[in-house]
Structures are given as C-alpha cells and as structure tokens.
VMD Tcl script that builds the backbone (N, CA, C; Angstrom):
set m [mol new atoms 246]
animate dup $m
set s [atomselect $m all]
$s set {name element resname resid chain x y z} {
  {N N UNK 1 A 112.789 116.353 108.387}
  {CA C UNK 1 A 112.770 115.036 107.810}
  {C C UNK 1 A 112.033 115.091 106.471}
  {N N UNK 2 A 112.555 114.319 105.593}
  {CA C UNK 2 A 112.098 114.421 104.097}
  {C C UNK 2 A 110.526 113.323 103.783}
  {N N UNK 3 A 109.918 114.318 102.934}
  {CA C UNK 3 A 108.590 113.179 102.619}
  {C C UNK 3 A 108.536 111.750 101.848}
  {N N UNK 4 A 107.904 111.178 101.561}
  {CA C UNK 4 A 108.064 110.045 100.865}
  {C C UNK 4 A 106.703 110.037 100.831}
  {N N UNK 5 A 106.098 109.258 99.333}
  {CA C UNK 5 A 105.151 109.238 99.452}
  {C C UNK 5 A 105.037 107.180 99.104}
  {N N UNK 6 A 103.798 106.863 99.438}
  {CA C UNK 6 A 103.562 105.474 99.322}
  {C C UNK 6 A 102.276 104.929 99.538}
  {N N UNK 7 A 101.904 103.940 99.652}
  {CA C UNK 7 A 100.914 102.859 99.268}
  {C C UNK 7 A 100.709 102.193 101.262}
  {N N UNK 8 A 99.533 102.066 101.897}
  {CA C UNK 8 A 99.428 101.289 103.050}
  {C C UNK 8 A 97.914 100.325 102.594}
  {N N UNK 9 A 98.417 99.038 102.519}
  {CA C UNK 9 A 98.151 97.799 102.570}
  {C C UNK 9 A 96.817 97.774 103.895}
  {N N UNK 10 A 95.633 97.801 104.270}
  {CA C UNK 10 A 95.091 97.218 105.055}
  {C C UNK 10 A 93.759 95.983 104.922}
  {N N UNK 11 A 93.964 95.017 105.489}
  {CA C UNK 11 A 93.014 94.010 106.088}
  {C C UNK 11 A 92.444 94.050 107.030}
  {N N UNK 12 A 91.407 93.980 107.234}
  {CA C UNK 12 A 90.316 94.385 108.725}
  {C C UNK 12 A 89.614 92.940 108.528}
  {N N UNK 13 A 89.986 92.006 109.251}
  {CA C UNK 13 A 89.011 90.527 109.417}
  {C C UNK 13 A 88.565 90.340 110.435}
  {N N UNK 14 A 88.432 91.492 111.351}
  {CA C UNK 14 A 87.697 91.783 112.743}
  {C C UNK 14 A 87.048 92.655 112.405}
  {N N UNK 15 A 85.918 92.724 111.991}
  {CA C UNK 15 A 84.773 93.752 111.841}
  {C C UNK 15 A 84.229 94.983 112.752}
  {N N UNK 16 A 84.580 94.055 113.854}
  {CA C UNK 16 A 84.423 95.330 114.806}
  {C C UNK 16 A 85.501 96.414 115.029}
  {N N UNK 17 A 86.969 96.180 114.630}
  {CA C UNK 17 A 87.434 97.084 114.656}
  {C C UNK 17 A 87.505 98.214 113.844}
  {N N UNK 18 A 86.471 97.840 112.908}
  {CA C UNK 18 A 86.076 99.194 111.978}
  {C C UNK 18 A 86.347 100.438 112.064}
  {N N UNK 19 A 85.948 100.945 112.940}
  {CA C UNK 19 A 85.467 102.422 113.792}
  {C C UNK 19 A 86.944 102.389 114.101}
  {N N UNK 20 A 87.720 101.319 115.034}
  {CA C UNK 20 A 89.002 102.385 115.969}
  {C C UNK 20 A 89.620 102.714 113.962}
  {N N UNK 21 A 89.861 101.855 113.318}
  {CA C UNK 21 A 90.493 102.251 112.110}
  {C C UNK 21 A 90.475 103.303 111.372}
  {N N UNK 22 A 88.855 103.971 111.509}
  {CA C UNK 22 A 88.601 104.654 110.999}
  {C C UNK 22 A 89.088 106.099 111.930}
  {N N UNK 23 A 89.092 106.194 112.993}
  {CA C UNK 23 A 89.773 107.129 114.280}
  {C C UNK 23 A 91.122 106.587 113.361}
  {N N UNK 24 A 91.938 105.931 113.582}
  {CA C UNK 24 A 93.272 106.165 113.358}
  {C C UNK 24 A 94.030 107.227 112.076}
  {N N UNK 25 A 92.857 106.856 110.870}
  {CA C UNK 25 A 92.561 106.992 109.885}
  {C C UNK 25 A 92.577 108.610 109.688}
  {N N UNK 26 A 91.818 108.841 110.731}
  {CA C UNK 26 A 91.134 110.451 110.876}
  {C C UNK 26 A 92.184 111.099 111.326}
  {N N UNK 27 A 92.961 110.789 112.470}
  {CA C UNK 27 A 94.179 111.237 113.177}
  {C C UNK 27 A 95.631 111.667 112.272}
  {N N UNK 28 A 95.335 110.464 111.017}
  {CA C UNK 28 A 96.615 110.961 110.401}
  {C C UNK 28 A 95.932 111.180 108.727}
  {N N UNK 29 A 94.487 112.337 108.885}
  {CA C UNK 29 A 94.294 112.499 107.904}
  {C C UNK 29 A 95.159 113.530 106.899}
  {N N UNK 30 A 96.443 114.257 107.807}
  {CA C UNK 30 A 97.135 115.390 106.711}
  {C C UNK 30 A 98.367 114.723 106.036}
  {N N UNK 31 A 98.433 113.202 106.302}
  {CA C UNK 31 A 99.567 112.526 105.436}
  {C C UNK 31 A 99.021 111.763 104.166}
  {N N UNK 32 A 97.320 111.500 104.099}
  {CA C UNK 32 A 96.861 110.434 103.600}
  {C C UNK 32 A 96.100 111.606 102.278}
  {N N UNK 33 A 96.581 110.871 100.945}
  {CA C UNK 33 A 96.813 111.585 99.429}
  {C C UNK 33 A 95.296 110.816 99.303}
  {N N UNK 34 A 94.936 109.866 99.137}
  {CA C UNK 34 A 94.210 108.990 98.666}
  {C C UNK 34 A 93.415 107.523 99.359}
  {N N UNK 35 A 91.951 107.302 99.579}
  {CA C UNK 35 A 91.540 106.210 100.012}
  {C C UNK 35 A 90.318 105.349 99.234}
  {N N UNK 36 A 91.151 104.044 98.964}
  {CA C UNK 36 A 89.883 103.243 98.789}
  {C C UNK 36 A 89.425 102.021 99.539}
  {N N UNK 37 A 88.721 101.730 99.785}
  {CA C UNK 37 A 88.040 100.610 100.513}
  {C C UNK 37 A 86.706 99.895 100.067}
  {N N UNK 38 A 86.893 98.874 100.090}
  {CA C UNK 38 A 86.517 97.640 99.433}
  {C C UNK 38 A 85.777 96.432 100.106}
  {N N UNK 39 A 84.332 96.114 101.254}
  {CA C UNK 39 A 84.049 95.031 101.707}
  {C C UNK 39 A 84.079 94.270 101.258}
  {N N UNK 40 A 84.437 92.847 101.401}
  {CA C UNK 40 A 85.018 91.328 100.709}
  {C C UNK 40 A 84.223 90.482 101.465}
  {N N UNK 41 A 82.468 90.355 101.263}
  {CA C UNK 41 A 81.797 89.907 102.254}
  {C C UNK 41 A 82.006 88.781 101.989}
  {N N UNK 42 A 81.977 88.012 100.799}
  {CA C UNK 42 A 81.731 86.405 101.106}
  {C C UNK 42 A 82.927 85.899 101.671}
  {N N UNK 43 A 84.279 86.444 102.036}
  {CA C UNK 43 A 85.188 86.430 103.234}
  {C C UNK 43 A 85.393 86.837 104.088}
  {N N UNK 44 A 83.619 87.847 104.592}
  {CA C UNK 44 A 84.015 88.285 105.504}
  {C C UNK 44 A 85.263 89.520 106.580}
  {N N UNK 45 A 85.696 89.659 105.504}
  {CA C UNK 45 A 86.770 91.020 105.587}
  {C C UNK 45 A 86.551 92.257 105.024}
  {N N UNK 46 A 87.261 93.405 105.091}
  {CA C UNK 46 A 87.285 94.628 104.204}
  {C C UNK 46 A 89.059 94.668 104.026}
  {N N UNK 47 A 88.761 95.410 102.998}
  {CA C UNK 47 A 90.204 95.589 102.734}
  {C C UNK 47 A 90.492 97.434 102.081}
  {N N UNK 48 A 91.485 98.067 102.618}
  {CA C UNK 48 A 91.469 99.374 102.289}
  {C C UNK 48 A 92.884 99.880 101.860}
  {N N UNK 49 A 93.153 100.453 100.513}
  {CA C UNK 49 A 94.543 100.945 100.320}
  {C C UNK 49 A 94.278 102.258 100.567}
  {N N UNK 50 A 95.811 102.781 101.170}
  {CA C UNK 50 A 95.803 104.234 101.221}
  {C C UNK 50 A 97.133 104.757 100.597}
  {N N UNK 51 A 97.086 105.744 99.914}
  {CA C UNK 51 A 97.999 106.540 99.270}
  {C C UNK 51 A 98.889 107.396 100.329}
  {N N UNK 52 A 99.776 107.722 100.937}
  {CA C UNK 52 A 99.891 108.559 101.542}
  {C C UNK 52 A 101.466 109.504 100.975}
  {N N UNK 53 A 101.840 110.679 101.809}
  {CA C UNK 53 A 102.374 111.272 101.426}
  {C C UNK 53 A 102.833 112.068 102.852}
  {N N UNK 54 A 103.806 111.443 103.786}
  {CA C UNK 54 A 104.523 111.663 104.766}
  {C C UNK 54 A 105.979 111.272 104.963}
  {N N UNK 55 A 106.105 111.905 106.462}
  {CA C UNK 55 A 107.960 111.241 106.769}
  {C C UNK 55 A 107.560 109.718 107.561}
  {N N UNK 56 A 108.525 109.104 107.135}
  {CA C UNK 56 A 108.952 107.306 107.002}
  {C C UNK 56 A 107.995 106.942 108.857}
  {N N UNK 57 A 109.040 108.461 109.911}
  {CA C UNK 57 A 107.890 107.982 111.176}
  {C C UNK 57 A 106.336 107.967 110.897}
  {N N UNK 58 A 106.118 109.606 110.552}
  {CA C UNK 58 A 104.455 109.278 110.477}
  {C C UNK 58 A 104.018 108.533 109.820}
  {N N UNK 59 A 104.473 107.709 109.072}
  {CA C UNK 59 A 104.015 106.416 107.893}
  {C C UNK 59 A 103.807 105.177 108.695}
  {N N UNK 60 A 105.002 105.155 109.572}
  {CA C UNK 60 A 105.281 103.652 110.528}
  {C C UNK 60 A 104.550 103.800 111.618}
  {N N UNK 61 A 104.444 105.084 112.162}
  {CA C UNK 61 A 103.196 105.649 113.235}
  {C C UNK 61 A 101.957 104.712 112.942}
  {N N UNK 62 A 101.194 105.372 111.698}
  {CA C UNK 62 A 100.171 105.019 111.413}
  {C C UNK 62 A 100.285 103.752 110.757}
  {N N UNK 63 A 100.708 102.805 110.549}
  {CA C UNK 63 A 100.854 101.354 109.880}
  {C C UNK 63 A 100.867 100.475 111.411}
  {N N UNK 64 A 101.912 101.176 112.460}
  {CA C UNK 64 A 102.015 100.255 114.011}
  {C C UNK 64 A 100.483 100.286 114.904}
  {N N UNK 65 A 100.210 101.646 114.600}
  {CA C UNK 65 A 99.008 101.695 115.170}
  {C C UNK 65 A 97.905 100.780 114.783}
  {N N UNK 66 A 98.159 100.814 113.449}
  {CA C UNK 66 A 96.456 100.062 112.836}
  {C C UNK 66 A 96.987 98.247 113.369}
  {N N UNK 67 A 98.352 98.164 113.100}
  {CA C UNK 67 A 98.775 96.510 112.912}
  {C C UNK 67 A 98.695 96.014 114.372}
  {N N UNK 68 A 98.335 97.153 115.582}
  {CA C UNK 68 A 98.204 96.572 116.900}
  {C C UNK 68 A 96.834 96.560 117.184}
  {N N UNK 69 A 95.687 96.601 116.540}
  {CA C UNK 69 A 94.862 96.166 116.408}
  {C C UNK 69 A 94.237 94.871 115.969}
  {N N UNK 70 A 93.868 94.132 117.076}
  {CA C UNK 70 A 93.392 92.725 116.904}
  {C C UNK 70 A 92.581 92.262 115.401}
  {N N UNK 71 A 93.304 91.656 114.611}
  {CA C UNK 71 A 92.298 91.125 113.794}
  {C C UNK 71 A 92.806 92.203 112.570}
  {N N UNK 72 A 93.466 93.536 112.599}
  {CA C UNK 72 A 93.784 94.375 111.560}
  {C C UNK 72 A 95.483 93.974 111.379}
  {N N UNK 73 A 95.558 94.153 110.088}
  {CA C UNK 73 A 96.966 93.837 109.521}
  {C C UNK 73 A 97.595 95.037 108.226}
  {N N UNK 74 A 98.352 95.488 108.832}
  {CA C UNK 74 A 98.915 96.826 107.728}
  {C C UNK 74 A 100.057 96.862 107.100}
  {N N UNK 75 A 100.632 97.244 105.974}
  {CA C UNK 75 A 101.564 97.149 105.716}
  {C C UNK 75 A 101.792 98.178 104.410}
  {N N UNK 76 A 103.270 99.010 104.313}
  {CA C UNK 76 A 103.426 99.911 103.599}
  {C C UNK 76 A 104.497 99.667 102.836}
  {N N UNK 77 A 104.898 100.230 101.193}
  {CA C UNK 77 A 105.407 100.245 100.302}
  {C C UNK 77 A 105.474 101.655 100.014}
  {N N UNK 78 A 107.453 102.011 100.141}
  {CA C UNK 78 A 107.490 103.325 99.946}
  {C C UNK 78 A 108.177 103.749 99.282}
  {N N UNK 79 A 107.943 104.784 98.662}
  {CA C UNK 79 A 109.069 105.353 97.124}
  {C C UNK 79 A 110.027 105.178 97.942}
  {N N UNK 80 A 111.489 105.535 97.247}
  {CA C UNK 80 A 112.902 105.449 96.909}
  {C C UNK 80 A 113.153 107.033 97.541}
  {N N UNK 81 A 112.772 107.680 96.632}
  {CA C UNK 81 A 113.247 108.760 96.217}
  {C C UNK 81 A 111.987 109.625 97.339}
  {N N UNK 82 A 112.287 110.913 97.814}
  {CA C UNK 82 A 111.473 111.244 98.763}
  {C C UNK 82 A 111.015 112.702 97.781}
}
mol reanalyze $m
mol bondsrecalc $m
mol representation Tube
mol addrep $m
C-alpha cells in the first residue's frame, strides 16, 4: 500500500485524557514526521497538529483511535498524490 503524507487535526477538551493520547501517539510513532502542541488554557483545552507520513489505514487507525476517546476529537487532511 502506497504512503501519503498529511496533517492530523487534534482537540483534547478532556484533560484527563492526556496520557491515553499520548500512548496512542507513541504506538504510531514510525508514521508521525512532525509534532506540535499547544495548551489553550483560558479554554481550557490543548490542541496538537501532527504531520504524518503513512498508508491511508495507519492514518485512519490512528485518527479512530484518538476520536474514540471521550472528550478527544481528530481529524486528518491528506495529500493527493502519495
């Protein structure tokens, strides 16, 4: 299966799920190019983009995983061209 590389969108407005995110995070650290993260305290949220550079499953893997987390919301934007 061919790579693609792209952009994952996350919101964490459950604070406590910090940590599993960061496990998920860790699990699919050989797809992920790039991370920044950002606390947004006077709303109370964090917010984190990730660069990555995988196939479309391991991308949707790791986007379903984080988005079935209570209170976390993920979402990915992916090149065209692989």
């Amino acid at each position: 299966m061919e790579k693609r590389i792209g952009v994952v969108g996350i919101i964490i407005e459950n604070t406590d799920q910090v940590s599993y995110v960061n496990e998920i995070l860790h699990h699919y650290a050989n797809i992920i190019v790039g991370r920044m993260g950002l606390p947004y305290r006077e709303r109370g949220l964090s917010v984190i983009s990730i660069i990555v550079d995988g196939t479309t499953d391991d991308i949707g893997s790791l986007t379903g995983k984080l988005g079935n987390l209570e209170g976390v919301q993920a979402k990915s934007a992916l090149s065209r061209k692989s």
